[in-house]
C-alpha positions as CSV (number, residue, x, y, z in Angstrom):
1,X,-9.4,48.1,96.4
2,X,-6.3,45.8,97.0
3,X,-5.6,43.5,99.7
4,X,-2.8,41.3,100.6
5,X,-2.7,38.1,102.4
6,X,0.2,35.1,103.5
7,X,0.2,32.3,101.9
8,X,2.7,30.0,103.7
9,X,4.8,28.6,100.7
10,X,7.2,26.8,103.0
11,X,7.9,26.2,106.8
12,X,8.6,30.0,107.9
13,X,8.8,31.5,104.4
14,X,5.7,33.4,103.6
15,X,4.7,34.5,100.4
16,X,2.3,37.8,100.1
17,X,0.0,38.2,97.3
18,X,-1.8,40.6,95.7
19,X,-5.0,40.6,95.2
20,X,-7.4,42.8,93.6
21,X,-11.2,43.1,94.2
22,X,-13.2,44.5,91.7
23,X,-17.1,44.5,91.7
24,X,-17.0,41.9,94.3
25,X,-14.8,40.0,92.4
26,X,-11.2,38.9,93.7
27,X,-8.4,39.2,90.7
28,X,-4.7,37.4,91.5
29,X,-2.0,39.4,89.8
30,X,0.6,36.1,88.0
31,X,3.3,35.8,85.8
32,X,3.9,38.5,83.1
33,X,1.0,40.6,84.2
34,X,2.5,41.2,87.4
35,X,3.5,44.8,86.4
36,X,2.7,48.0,88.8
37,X,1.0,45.4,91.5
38,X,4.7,43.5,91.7
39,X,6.4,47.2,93.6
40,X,3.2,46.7,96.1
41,X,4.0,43.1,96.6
42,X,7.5,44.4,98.1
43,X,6.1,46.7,99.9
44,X,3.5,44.4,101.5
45,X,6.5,41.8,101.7
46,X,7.9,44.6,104.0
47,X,5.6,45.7,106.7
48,X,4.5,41.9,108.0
49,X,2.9,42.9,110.7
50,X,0.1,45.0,108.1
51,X,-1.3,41.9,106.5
52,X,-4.9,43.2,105.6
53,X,-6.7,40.3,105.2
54,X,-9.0,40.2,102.4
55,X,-13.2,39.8,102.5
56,X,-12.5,36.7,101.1
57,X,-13.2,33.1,102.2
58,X,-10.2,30.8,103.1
59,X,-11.3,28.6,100.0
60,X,-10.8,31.3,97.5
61,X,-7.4,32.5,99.0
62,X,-6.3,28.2,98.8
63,X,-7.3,28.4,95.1
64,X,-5.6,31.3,94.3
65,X,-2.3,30.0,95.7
66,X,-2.9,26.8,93.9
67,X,-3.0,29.1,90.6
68,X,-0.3,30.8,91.7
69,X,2.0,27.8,92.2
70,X,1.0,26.5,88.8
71,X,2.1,29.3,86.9
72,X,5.3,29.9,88.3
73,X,6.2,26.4,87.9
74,X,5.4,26.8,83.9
75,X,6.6,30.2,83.8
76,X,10.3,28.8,85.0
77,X,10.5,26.6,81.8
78,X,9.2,29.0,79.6
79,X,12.0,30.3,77.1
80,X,13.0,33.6,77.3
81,X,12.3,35.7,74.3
82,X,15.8,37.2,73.3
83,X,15.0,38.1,70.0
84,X,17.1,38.1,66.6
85,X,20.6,36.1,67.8
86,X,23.4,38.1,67.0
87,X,27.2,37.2,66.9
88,X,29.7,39.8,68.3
89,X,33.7,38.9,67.2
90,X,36.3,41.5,68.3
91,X,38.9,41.0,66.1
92,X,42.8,41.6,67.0
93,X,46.0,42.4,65.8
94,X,47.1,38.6,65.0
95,X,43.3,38.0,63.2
96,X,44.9,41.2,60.6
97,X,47.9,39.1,59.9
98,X,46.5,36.2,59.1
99,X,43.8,37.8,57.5
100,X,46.4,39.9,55.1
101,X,48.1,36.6,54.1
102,X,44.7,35.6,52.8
103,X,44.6,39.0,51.0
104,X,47.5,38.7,49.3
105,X,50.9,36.3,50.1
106,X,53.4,38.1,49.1
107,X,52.0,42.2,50.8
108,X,50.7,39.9,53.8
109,X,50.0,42.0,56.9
110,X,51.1,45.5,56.0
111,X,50.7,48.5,58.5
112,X,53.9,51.0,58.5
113,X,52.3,53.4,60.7
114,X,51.4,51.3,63.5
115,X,47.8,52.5,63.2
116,X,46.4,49.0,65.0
117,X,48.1,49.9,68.0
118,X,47.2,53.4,67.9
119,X,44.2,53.4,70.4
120,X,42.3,56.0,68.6
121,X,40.3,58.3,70.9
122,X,42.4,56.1,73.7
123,X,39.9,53.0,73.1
124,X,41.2,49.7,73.1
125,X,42.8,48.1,70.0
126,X,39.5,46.0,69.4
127,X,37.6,49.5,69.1
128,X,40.5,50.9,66.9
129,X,40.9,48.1,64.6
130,X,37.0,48.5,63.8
131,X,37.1,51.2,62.7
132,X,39.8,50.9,60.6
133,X,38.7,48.1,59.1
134,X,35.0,50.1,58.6
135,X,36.7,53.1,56.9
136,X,39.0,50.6,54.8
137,X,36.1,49.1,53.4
138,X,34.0,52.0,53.5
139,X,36.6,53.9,50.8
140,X,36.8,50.8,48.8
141,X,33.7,50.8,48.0
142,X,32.9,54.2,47.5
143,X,36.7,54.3,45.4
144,X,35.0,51.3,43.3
145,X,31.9,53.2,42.5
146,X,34.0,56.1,41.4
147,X,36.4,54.1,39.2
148,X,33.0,53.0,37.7
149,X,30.9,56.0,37.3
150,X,34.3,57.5,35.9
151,X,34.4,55.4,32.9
152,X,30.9,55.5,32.5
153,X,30.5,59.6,32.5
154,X,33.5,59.5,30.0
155,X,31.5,57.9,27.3
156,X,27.9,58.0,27.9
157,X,25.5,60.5,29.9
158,X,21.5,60.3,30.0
159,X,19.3,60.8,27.0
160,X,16.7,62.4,29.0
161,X,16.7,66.3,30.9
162,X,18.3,66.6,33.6
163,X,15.8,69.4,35.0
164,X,12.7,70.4,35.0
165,X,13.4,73.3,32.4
166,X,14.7,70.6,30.2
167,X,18.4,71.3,30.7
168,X,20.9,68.2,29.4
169,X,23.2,66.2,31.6
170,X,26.5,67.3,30.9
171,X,28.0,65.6,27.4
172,X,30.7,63.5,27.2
173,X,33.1,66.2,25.5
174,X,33.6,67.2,29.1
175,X,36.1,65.5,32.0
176,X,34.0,63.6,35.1
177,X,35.1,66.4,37.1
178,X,34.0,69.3,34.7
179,X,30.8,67.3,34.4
180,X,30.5,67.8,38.0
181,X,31.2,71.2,38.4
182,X,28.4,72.1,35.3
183,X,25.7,70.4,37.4
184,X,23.4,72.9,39.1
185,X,23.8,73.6,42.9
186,X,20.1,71.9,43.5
187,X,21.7,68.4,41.9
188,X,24.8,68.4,43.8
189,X,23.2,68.7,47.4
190,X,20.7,66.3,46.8
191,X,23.5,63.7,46.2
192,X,25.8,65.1,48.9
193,X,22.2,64.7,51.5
194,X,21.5,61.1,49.8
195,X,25.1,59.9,50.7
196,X,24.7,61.7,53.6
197,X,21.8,59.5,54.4
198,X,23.5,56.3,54.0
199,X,26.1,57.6,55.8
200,X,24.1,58.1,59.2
201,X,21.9,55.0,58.5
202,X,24.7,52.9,58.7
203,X,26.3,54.3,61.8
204,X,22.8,52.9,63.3
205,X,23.1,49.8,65.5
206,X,19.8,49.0,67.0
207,X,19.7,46.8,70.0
208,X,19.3,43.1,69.9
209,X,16.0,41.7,69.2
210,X,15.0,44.3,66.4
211,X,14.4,43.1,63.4
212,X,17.5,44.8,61.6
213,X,19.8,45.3,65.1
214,X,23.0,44.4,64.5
215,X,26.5,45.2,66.4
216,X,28.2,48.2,65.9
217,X,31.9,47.6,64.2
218,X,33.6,49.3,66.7
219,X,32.0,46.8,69.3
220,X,32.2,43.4,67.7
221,X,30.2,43.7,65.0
222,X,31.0,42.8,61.3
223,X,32.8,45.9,59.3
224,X,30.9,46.8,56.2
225,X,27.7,45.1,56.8
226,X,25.0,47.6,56.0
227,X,21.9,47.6,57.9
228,X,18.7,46.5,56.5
229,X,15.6,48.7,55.6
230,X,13.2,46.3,57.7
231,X,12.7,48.1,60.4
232,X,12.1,51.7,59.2
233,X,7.9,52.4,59.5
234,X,7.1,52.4,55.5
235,X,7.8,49.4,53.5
236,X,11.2,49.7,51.3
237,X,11.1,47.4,48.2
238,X,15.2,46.5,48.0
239,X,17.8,46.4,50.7
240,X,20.9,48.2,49.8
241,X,23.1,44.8,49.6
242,X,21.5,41.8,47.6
243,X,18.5,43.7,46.7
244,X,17.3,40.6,44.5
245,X,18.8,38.2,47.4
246,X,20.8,36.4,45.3
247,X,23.0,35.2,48.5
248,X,20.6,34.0,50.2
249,X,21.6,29.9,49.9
250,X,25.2,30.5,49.5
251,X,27.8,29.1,51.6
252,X,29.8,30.9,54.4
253,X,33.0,29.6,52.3
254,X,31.7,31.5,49.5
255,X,30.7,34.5,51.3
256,X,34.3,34.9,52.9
257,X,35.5,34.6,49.8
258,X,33.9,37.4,47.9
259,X,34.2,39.4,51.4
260,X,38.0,39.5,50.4
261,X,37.6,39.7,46.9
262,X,35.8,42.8,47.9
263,X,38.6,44.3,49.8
264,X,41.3,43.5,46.9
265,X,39.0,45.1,44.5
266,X,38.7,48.1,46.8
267,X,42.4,48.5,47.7
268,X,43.2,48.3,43.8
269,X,40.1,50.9,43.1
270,X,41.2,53.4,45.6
271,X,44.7,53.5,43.5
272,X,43.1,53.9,39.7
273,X,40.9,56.7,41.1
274,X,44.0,58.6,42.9
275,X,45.9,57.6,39.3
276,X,43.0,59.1,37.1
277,X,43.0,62.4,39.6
278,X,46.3,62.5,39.5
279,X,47.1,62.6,35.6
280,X,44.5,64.9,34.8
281,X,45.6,67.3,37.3
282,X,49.2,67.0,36.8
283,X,50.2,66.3,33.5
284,X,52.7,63.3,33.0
285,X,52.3,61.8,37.0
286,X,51.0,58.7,35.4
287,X,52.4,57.7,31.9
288,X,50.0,55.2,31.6
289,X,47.3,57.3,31.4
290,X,48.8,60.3,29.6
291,X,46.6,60.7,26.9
292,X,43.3,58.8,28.3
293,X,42.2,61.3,30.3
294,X,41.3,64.8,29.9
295,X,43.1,67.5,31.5
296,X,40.9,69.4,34.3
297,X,42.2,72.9,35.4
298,X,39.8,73.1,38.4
299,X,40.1,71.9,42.3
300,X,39.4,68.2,42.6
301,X,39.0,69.0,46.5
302,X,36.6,71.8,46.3
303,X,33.6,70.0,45.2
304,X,31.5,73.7,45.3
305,X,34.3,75.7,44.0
306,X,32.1,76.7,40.9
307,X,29.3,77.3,42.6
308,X,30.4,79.4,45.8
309,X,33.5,79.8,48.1
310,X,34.3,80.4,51.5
């Protein structure tokens, strides 16, 4: 059963407290473990002239206030537990031009279409510069993995089958795209669903406190940062970024520094892939190229176009 009774804290303020009797017992609901009992307190706070007084002697009830006193006076200097800290910077339209002179003095800040002050989705320009600057470096790095995987396919492929019935990866006598479209159906979606993966895994933005929350980029949060595989139920060996944690002990000085070495590289990667596209699609659009690459007479865009079409 539960009982409440006054304890008179100051002149003319009472205090009601619950108590709990259990086998005879009398139990004082305190600090954090003042859970379901804490919505009866109010309501016994409420009706003041329903005090049930307990089968308790006056003693007990002194004690118990005595306890009760003590806790609240420690809980009110105990730190709150807030979890992982996290930083939130909104960045503006004068942050992009200073940030563009850093990129590169003589471009500096360079946006013909207005785009910053476009309110996308009719958000504010914190929220729309976010998310440009996410996609920006989103397609820089995907362009640089491109530009890379282009020059690799070009002159070397994997030893090993490719399937299960011992089929070869496509040779190098064929272009990156042709090497593409010779790949079974199967291959092709699992790498479309694995980028797909990443894809959704980064749009996540856990609250703070878990152990890899982090702010979303379109509310303050740091464009391009990945989130960490910490927090997902089975143990992942490597985090997508510094798997090996090689940046662990390096400088924030250092660390802005590559951050827009990153985004040069990226901006100058998103060009030679559109240039390598471009000249094997259309012969003699890039003279520098024009007899590097091979010629490829099928639909860069239509990444299923030799398996099916709508």
């Amino acid at each position: 059963r539960r009982y409440f009774d006054r304890i008179m804290t100051s002149p003319g303020q009472p205090t009601y407290l619950p108590i709990h009797v259990v086998e005879g017992r009398c139990w004082l609901k305190i600090g954090p473990w003042l859970t379901s009992a804490f919505q009866d307190r109010e309501v016994a706070m409420e009706k003041t002239n329903e005090i049930i007084k307990p089968p308790v002697s006056k003693i007990t009830i002194m004690k118990l206030a005595i306890l009760a006193s003590l806790f609240a006076s420690a809980a009110a200097f105990a730190p709150a537990n807030t979890g992982r800290a996290t930083t939130q910077i909104a960045e503006t339209k004068s942050d992009l031009q200073a940030l563009g002179k850093q990129l590169n003095p003589l471009v500096g800040y360079f946006d013909p279409l207005g785009l910053t002050d476009s309110a996308l989705w009719g958000q504010s320009t914190e929220f729309t510069i976010g998310w440009l600057r996410q996609a920006e470096v989103k397609h820089g790095r995907v362009a640089m993995a491109a530009f890379v995987g282009y020059c690799v396919q070009s002159n070397f492929h994997w030893p090993w089958a490719m399937t299960m019935k011992g089929a070869p990866f496509p040779g190098t006598d064929m272009s990156p795209p042709e090497q593409w479209d010779a790949l079974p159906f199967g291959s092709k979606l699992q790498i479309i669903l694995f980028v797909g993966f990443l894809e959704f895994y980064s749009e996540l933005s856990p609250g703070a406190g878990a152990e890899s929350g982090q702010i979303h980029y379109t509310q303050g949060g740091q464009p391009g940062k990945f989130p960490t595989f910490d927090a997902i139920p089975h143990s992942v060996p490597f985090n997508l970024y510094d798997p090996f944690k090689f940046s662990t002990n390096m400088s924030d000085e250092t660390k802005e520094k590559r951050l827009r070495a990153e985004l040069n590289n990226g901006r100058l990667a998103q060009l030679a892939i559109i240039a390598f596209l471009s000249a094997q699609t259309i012969p003699g659009s890039v003279p520098l190229l024009a007899g590097i690459v091979k010629p490829y007479a099928g639909e860069v865009m239509a990444p299923f176009a030799a398996d099916f079409t709508l």
